[in-house]
C-alpha positions in Angstrom: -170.9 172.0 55.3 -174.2 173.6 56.5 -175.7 172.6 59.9 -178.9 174.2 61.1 -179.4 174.0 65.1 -182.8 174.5 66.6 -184.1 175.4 69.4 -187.6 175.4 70.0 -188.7 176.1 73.6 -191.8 176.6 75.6 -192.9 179.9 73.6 -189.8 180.5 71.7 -187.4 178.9 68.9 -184.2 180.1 68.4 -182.1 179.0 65.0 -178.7 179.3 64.2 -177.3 178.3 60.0 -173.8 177.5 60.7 -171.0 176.7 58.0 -168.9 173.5 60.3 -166.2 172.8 61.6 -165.7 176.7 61.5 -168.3 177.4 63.7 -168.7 179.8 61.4 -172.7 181.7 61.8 -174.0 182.5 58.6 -177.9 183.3 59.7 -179.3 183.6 63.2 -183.0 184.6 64.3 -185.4 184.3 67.5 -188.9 183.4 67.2 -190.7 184.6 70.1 -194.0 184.9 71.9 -195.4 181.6 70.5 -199.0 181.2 70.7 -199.7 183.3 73.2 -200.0 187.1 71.2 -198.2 189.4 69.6 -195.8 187.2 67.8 -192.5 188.5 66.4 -189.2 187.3 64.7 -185.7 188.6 64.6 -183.4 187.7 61.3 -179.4 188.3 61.8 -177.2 188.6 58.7 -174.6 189.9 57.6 -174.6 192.2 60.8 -177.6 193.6 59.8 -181.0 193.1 62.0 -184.4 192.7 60.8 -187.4 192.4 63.0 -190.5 191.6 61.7 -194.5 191.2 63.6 -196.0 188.1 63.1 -198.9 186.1 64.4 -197.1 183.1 65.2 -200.3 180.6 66.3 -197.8 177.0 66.9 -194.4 175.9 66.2 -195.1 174.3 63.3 -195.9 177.9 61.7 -192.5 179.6 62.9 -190.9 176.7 61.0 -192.0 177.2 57.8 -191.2 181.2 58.3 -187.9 180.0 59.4 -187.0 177.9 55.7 -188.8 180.7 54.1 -186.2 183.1 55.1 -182.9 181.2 54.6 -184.3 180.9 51.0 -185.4 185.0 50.6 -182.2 185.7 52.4 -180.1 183.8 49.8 -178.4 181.8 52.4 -179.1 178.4 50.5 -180.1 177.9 47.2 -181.1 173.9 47.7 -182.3 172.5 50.7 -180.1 169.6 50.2 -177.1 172.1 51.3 -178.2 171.5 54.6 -176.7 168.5 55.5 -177.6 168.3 59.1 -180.7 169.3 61.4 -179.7 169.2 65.0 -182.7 169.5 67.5 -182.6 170.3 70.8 -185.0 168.0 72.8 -185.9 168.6 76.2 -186.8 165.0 78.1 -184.6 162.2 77.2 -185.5 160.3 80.4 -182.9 157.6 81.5 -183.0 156.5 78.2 -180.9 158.7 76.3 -177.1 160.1 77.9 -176.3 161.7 75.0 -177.2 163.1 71.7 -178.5 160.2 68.7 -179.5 160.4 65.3 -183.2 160.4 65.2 -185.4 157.6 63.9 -189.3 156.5 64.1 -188.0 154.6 67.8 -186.7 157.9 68.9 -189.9 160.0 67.8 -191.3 156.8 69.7 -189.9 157.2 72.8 -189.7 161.2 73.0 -193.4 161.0 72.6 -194.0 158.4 75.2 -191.7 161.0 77.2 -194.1 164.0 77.0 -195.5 164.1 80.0 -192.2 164.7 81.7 -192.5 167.8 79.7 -195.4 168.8 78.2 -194.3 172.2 77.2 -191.5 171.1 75.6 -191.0 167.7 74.0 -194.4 168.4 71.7 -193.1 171.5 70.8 -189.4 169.7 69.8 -191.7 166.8 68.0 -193.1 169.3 65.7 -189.8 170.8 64.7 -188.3 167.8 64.2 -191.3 165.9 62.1 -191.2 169.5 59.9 -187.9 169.7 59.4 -187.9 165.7 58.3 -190.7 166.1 55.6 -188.9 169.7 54.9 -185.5 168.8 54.6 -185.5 164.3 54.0 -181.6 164.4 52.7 -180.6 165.9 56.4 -179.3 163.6 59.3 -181.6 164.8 61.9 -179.9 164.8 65.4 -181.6 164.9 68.7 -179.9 166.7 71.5 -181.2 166.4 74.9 -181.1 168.6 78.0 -181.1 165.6 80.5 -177.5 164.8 79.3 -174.9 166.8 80.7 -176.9 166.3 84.3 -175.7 162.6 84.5 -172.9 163.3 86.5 -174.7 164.5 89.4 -174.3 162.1 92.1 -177.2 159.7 93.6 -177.4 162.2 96.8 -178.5 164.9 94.4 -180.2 163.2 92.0 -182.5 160.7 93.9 -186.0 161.8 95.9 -186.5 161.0 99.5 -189.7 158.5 98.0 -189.8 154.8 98.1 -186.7 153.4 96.3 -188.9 151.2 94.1 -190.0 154.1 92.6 -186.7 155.0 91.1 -185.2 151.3 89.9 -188.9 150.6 88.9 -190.1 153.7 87.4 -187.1 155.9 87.1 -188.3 158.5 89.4 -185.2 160.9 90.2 -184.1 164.5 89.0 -183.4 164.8 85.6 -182.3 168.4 85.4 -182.5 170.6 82.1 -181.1 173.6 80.3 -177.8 171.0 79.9 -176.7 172.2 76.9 -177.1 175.7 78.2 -175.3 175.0 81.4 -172.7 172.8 79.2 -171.5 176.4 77.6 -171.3 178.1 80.1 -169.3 175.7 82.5 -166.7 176.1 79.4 -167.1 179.4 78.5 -166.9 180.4 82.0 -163.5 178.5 82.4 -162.6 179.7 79.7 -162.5 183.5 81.1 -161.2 182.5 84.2 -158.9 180.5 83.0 -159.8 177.8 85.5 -161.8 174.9 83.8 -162.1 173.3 87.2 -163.8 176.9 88.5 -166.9 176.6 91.0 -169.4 178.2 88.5 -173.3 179.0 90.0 -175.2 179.2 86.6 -178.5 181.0 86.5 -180.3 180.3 83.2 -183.4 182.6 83.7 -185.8 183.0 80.8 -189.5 182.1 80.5 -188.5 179.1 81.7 -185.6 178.5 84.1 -182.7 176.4 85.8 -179.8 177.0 88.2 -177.1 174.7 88.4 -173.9 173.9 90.5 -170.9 173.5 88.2 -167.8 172.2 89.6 -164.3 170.5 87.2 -166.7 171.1 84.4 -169.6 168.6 85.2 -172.7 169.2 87.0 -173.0 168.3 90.5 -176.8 169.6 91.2 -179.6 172.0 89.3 -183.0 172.9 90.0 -185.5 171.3 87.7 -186.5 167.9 88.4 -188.0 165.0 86.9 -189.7 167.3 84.9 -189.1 171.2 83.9 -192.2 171.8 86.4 -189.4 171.5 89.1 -187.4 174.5 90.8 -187.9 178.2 89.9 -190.9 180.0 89.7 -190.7 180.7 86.1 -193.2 182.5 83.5 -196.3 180.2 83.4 -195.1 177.4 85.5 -195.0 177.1 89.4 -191.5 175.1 90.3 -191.7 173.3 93.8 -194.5 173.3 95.7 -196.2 171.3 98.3 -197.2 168.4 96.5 -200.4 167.9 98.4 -201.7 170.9 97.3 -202.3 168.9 93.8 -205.4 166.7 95.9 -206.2 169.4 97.5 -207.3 171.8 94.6 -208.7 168.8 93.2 -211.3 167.9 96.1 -212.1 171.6 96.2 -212.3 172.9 93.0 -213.3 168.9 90.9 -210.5 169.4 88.2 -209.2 166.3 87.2 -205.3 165.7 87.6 -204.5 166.5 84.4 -206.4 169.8 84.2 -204.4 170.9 87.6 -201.1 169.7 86.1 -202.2 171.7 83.2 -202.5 174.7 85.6 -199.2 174.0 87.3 -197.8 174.7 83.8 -199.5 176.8 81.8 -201.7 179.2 84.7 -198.8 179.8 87.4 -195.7 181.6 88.1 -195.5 184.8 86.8 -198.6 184.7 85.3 -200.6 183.4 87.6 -199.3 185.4 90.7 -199.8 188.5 88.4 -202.6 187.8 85.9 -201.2 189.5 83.8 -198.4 187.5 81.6 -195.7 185.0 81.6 -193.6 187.5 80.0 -190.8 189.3 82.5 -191.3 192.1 80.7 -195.1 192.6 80.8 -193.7 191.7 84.2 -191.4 194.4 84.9 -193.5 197.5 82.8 -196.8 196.4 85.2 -194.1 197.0 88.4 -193.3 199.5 87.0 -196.2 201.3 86.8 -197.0 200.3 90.8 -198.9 197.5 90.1 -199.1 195.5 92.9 -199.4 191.7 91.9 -196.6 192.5 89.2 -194.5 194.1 92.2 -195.2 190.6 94.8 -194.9 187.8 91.3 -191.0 190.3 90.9 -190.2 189.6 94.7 -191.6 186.2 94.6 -189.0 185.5 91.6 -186.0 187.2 93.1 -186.6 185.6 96.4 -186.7 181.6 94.9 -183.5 182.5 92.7 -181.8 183.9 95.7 -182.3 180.5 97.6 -181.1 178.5 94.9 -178.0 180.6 94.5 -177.3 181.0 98.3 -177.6 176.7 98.7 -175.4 175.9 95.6 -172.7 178.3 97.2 -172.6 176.2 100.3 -173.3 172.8 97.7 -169.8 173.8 96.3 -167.7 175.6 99.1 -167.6 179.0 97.7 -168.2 180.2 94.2 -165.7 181.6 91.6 -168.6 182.9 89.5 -172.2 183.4 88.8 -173.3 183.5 85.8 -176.4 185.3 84.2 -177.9 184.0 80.8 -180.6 183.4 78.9 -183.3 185.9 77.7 -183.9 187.3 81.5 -180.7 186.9 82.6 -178.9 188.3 79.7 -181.3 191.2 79.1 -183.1 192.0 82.2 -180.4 194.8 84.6 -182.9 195.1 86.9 -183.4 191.3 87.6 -179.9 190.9 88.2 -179.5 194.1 90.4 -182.3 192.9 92.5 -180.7 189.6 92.7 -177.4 190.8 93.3 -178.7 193.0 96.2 -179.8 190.3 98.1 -176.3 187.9 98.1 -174.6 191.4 99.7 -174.4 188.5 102.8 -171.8 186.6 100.7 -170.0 189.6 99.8 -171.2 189.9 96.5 -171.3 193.1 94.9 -172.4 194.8 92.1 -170.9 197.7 89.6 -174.2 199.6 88.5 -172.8 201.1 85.7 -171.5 197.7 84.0 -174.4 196.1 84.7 -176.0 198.2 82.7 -175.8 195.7 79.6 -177.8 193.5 77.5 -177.3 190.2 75.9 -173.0 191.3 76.1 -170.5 189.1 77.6 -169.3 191.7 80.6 -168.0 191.0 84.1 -170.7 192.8 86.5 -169.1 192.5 89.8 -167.3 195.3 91.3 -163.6 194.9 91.7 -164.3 194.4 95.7 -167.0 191.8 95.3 -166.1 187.8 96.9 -167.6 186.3 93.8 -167.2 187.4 90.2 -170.4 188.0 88.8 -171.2 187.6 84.7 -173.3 188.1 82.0 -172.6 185.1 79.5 -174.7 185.2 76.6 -175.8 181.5 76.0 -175.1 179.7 72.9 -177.0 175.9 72.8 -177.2 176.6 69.6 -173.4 175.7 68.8 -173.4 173.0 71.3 -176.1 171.4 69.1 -174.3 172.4 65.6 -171.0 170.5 66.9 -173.0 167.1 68.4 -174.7 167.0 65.0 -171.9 167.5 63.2 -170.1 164.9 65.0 -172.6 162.3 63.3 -172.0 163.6 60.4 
């Protein structure tokens, strides 16, 4: 049975055609740089590796693309081989704990829930409402990255606001990257043979989460009630002092929505640089002495150090941390840096296996207090199995 996961995110979408229950991959590709320049897609079969440039203005136009290839690559003949669509969906509010077949009420309600994440959900929307008109014979699932953060406890989840804000308006910490963070609490307990290990997981890509993992479950992350929360990632700010918001306001006479707008799509790494939200525009501007790319690297380092050094008190010690996602999987120097800075816990670092990308590989040196990983991600199977489940 053929089950196509998706996995659109802020400028990306990633795609995995699997053959279930075996799990077994028969096409795989990346999307990246959406609308923002200099588009390009990646096509895996058959162990061969295809790259391709392509303008890539909206989401809507890497789907297309993406069914025009699994036809050119002979992978399906009819589209009614496909007998499920899973979709991973950002912001499922309160309302949804868990993955659902979707429906008009759900396209409702993930609509209404947009402006928890406005880089997201639309982006998920227009996957899913292509892939229905594309593909009407498939079950179309949505999986949401809200879920596997419901077993963080009220301590951790809840703001230090009014309380009517919360039973009344549902004001609390979501938390995101779930399905992420889901595969690597089991992968990692897998490895170390410990599915109740202490696991710090660092999902660091254009957009970013950590998250304390402890008997599986999470018991605290980094994003918020929206994915604005946290990190400083690639165009968005994570925390800041939320009086700044009236602030620029008074001064400046944006309206709410334009500085929310700028909070997500003008900050972090690009707007400390002004140069890109890419790390590695990022990394080649450092490189080359520039001195906004070198303070928007520190900046980064320094906010995932934080995280990292609070989540190891959160849960009494760490048996792992884990690296994944595009940055995290790909970047050495990112996770050197990073890695430097926790030599107060006693972590260290082997330079020469860190030299890796997108491998599963144990970093650490033999003498470090906490194993350190790379763990390629995999949401994409977590969504294949939830869909097939329905199915």
């Amino acid at each position: 049975m053929k089950i196509l996961s998706v996995n659109a995110g802020s400028s990306s979408l990633k795609f995995q055609m699997y053959e279930m229950p075996e799990e077994k991959v028969l096409i795989s590709g990346t999307f990246e740089r959406i609308g923002i320049g200099g588009g390009m897609y990646t096509i895996k079969i058959n162990g061969e590796k295809i790259k391709k440039e392509q303008e890539l203005a909206d989401h809507s136009v890497a789907v297309k693309i993406l069914i025009d290839e699994l036809f050119a690559n002979n992978v399906i003949e009819s589209l009614d081989e496909i007998k499920g669509v899973g979709h991973r969906i950002v912001h499922g509010g309160e309302k949804y704990a868990k993955s659902v077949v979707i429906d008009d009420d759900v396209i409702k309600t993930v609509t209404e829930l947009s402006d928890l994440a406005p880089l997201h959900n639309p982006a998920n929307l227009i996957g899913v409402k292509t892939f229905m008109e594309s593909i009407p014979n498939a079950i179309q699932v949505g999986c949401f990255d809200t879920a596997f953060h419901q077993t963080m406890e009220k301590c951790e989840f809840l703001y230090p606001v009014p309380y009517e804000w919360y039973t009344e308006y549902g004001v609390r910490k979501y938390g995101f990257h779930g399905m992420s963070h889901n595969y690597i609490a089991k992968r990692a307990g897998e490895i170390l043979g410990n599915p109740n290990a202490k696991i710090i997981s660092c999902h660091i890509g254009n957009g970013g989460s950590l998250c304390a993992i402890a008997d599986g479950k999470s018991i605290d992350t980094s994003m918020g009630f929206t994915p604005n929360a946290g990190l400083m990632m690639g165009s968005r700010s994570g925390d800041i002092d939320s009086t700044l918001i009236p602030f620029i306001m008074n001064k400046t006479g944006k309206s709410l929505d334009e500085v929310i707008n700028d909070l997500n799509k003008k900050s972090g790494y690009l707007g400390v640089s002004g140069i890109s939200s890419d790390s590695r525009d990022i990394e080649d501007a450092a490189a080359e002495g520039n001195e906004r790319a070198i303070l928007a690297q520190n900046m980064y380092y320094e906010k995932i150090v934080n995280y990292i050094a609070e989540y190891y008190l959160e849960l009494g010690g760490a048996d792992a941390i884990v690296f994944t996602a595009g940055v995290g999987e790909n970047s050495k120097l990112t996770r050197k840096a990073i890695c430097d800075k926790l030599a107060p816990l006693g972590v260290k670092l082997d330079e020469e296996a860190n030299n890796v990308r997108g491998e599963e590989k144990l970093i650490s040196a033999p003498d470090s207090t906490v194993k350190v990983y790379v763990i390629p991600t995999d949401e994409e199977v977590m969504i294949a199995r939830d869909t097939y489940s329905f199915i």
